[in-house]
C-alpha positions in Angstrom: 8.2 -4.5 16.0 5.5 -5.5 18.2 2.1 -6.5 16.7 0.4 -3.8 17.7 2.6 -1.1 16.5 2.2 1.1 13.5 4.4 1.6 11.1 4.6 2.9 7.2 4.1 0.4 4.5 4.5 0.7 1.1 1.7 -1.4 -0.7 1.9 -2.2 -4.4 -0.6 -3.9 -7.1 -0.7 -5.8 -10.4 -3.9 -6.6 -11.4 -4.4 -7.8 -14.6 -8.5 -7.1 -15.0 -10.0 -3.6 -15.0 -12.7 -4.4 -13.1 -10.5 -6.3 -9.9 -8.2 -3.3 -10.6 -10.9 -0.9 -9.7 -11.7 -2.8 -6.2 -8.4 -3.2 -5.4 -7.7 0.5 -5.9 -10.6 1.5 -3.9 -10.0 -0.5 -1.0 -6.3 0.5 -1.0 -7.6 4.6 -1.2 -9.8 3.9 2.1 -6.3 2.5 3.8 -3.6 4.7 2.3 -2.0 7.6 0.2 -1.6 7.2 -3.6 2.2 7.9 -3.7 2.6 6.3 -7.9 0.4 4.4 -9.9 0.3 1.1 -8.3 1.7 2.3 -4.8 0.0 2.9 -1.7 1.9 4.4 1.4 -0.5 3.0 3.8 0.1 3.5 8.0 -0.9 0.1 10.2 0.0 -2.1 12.6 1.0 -5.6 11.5 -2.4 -7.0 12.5 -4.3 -4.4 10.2 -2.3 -5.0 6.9 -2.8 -8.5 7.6 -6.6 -7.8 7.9 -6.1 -5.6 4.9 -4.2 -8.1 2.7 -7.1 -10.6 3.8 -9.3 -8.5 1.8 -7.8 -7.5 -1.1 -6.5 -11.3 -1.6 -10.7 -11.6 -1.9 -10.6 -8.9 -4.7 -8.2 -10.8 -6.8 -7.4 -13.7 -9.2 -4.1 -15.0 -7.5 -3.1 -16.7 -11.0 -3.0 -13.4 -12.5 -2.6 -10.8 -10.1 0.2 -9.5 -8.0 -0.2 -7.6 -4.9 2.6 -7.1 -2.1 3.1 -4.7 1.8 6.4 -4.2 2.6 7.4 -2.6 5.6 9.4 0.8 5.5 12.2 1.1 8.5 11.8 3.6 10.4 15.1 5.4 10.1 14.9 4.6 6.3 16.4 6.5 3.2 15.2 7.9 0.3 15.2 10.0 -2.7 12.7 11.3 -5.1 13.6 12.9 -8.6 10.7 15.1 -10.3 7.1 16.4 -9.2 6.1 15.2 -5.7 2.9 13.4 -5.6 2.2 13.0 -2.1 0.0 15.9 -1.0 1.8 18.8 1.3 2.4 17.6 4.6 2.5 14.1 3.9 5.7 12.1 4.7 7.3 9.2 5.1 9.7 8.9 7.5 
């Protein structure tokens, strides 16, 4: 994947302080979709989740905080069990 392609990311969050959680959530609402508590699906090329990692590692307290992006494949699998909580007509492929 080049640089400047998008792709779907899943981004997810420990944060140990309610205020830093807070922040952290924000930001991640202005980049992504909710999918769990603690899970983003967020769309971006590689440069942008490094620009938005840059950020959020300014939000936190790396000694007691956890947040990670991985990148989805794009032919990927999966399988949910219970209520959706994407909103209709939000997928990830």
């Amino acid at each position: 994947m080049s640089l400047s392609q998008s792709a779907h990311w899943l981004v997810t969050y420990d944060i140990a302080d309610p205020q830093r959680l807070t922040r952290v959530c924000k930001r991640l609402r202005k980049a992504g979709t909710p999918v769990q508590y603690s899970v983003f699906a967020v769309e971006g090329n590689t440069q942008q989740i490094k620009m938005m990692m840059a950020q959020l590692a300014r939000l936190i307290d790396t000694r007691d905080d956890d947040v990670r992006a991985y990148r989805l494949p794009e032919r990927g699998w999966s399988a949910t069990l219970g209520q959706a909580i994407l909103p209709e007509g939000i997928l990830l492929e």
